[in-house]
N, C-alpha and C positions, 0 to 999 in steps of 0.2 A: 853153731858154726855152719857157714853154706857150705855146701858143695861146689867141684868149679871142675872148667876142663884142664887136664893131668897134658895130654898128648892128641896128639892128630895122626893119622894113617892114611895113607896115598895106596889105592886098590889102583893099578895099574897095567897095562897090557904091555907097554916094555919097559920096563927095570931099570935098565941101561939108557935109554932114551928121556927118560924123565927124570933122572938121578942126574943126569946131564945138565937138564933145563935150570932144574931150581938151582942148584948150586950158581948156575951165569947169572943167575935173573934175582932170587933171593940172596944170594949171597953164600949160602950153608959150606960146611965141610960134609963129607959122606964116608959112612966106613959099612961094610956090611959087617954083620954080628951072627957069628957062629953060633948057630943053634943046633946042635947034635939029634936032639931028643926032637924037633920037629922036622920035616918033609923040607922044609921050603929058603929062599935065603929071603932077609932080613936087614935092607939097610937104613944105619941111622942115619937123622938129618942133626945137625948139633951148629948151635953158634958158640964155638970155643969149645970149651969140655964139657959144654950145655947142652944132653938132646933136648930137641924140639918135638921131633915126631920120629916116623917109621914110612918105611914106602916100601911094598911089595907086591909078586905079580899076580893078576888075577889068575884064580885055576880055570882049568878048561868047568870043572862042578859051577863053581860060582857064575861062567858064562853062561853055560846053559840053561841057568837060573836067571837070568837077566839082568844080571850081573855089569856092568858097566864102570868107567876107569870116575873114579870121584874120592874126594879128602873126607875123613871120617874123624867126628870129634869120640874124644876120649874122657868121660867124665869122671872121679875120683870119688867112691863111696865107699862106706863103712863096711858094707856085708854086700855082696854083689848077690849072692842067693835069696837073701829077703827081696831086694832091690828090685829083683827079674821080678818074683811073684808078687808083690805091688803093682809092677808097670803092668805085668797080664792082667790084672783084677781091675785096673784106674784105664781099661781100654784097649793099652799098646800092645806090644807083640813081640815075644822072645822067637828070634830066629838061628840063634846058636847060643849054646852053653847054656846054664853056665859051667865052667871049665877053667882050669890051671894051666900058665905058661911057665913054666920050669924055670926056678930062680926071678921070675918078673909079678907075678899078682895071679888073681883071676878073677877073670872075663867073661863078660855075655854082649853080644850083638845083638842090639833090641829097636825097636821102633817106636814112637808114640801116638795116641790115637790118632793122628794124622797120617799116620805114614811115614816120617821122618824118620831114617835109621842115623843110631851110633851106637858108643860101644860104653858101658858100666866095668871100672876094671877097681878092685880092692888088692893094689899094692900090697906087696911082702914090706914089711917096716926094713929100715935101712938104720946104721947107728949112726948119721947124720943127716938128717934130712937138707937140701938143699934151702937156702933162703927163697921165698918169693922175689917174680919180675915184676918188673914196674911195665904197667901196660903197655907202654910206649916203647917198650925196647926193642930197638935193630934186631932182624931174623927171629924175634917171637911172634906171637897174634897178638894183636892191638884192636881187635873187635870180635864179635861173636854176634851172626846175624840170622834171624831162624822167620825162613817164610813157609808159614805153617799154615797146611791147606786144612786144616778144623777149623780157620779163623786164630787170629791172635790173639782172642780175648780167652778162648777155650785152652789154647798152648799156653798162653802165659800161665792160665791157673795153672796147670799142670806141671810146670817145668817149677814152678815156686813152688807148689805143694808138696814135690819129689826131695827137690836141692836146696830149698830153703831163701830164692833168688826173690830180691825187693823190686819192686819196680817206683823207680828213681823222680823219674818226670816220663809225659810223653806228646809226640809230633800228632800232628793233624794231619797223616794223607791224602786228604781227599776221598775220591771210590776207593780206596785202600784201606779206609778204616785209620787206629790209630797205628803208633809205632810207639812201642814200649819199650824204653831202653830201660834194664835192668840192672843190677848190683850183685854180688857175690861176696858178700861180708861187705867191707867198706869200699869198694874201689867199683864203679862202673862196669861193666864186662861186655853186654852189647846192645842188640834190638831184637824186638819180635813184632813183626808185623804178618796178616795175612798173604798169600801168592799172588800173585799177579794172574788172572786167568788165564792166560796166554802160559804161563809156567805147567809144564803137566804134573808134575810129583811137587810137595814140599820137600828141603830141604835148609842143611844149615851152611851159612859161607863163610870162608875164614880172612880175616885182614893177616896178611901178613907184611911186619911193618918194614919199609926201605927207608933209605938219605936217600930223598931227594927224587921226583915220583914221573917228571917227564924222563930220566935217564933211564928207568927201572920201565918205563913203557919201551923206552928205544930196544933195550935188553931183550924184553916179551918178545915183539917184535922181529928182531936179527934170529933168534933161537926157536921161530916155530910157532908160538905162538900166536893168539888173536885178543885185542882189546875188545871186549864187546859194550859198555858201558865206561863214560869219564873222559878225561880227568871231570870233576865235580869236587868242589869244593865244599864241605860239611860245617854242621852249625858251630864246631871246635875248633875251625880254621885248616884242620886238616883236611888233605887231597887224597885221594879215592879213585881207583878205577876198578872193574869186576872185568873177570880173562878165563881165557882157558888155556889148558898145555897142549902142547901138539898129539895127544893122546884125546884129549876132549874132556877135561876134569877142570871141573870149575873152578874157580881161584879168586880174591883178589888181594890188593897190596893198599896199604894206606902209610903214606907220610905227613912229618910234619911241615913239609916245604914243599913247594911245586917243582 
C-alpha cells in the first residue's frame, strides 16, 4: 500500500491575517486547537468536521533560520524513525525530529535530495479511521505538484522508492523535461516535473479545490492576494491558477468549471 499526503501546514507570519484569507477564498471553517503541552497556538482548517490541514506562526528560531511563510505537505508513514534515517541515507535531510505531538502522531521535518522540505508524521491509530476523499472534493487538494530542483527524473525515483508512488503517464515540457503525473494506490495524486530556472529552491504546490475558479480568483484578489499564473485550462478539463496569500506563501486552487 502507497503512502499519500495525511495534512498540510501554513508556516505563517500572521495567524490572524491568513486564517482570515483562506476561509474567504477557500472556503474553510477555522477553530484553533488547544494544545497545553506545546508553546504555540494551533489552528485548524476543516471542511465540515473534516480537517484539512493546520496553520501557525512562524517563530522568531525558524526566522532567523530562513524561515519563510509557505504550505507544507504532510505525508502518512508507518515508522516515522526508520523513514527519517532512510531519507538521511537515500540523500535528504532531517531538519527536526523526529519527535511526538501529544495525542496527534509523530513527526520529522525533512527534505529530499533536492532540497524540497515536508514533514513524515506516523499517526496514533484512532478507533475509526475516517473514509478516503475523492480527489476532487470542495476545500481538499485536488493535486500535488513537486518541482524538484534534482531534476524530476531523480525526484520521481525517490519519492516512489520511499511511498511506494506509480507513475501513471507523462507530458512533454519542452526545456522542462518531462512531467510525471503520479498515482498513490489507485487514484492519481499529482506531477513531478523539474523547476523552472528562474525558481530558486524546489518546492512542492498544493491544488486546493474551489466551485467555480474565476469567482475564487475575484475572492484572491478583494482579500490581498496575487494571481501569479492562469486561469489555464489542463489536459482533464479542469481550470487552474497558482497565487500567493498576502503573507507571500504559495498557493494554488483548481476547479472543475471556470
Amino acid at each position: 500500500m502507497a503512502d499519500n499526503f495525511i495534512w498540510y501546514e501554513l508556516l505563517t507570519s500572521d495567524q490572524d491575517a491568513a486564517t482570515a484569507f483562506y476561509t474567504k477564498v477557500v472556503g474553510w471553517t477555522a477553530a484553533d486547537q488547544q494544545m497545553a503541552e506545546l508553546d504555540f497556538r494551533y489552528t485548524i482548517l476543516s471542511v465540515g468536521e473534516r480537517g484539512v490541514g493546520g496553520l501557525m506562526a512562524l517563530t522568531e528560531e525558524m526566522k532567523a533560520g530562513g524561515a519563510v511563510p509557505a504550505w507544507v505537505g504532510v505525508i502518512g508513514v508507518a515508522d516515522t524513525d526508520a523513514e527519517a534515517k532512510r531519507i538521511a541515507e537515500d540523500g535528504g535531510a532531517v531538519h527536526m525530529g523526529p519527535d511526538d505531538i501529544p495525542n496527534v502522531g509523530r513527526f520529522a521535518l525533512v527534505a529530499d535530495p533536492g532540497g524540497t522540505v515536508y514533514e513524515i508524521m506516523t499517526p496514533l491509530p484512532r478507533e475509526t479511521e475516517p473514509e478516503p476523499v475523492a480527489r476532487m472534493t470542495l476545500g481538499f487538494v485536488g493535486w500535488h505538484e513537486l518541482y524538484a530542483a534534482n531534476g524530476g527524473e531523480a525526484a520521481f525515483a525517490f519519492y516512489a522508492g520511499h511511498y511506494g508512488w506509480t507513475e501513471t503517464t507523462s507530458l512533454d515540457m519542452g526545456p522542462m523535461g518531462k512531467y510525471r503525473i503520479f498515482a498513490a494506490d489507485a487514484d492519481q495524486a499529482g506531477g513531478i516535473m523539474t523547476k523552472p530556472a528562474d525558481m530558486p529552491v524546489g518546492a512542492w504546490a498544493f491544488y486546493f479545490v474551489v466551485e467555480g475558479l474565476d469567482a475564487a480568483v475575484e475572492r484572491v484578489n478583494a482579500h490581498g492576494g496575487k494571481i501569479l499564473m492562469g486561469p489555464h485550462e489542463v489536459p482533464d478539463g479542469s481550470w487552474i491558477v497558482q497565487a500567493v496569500d498576502p503573507q507571500g506563501a504559495h498557493f494554488a486552487l483548481v476547479s472543475a468549471t471556470r
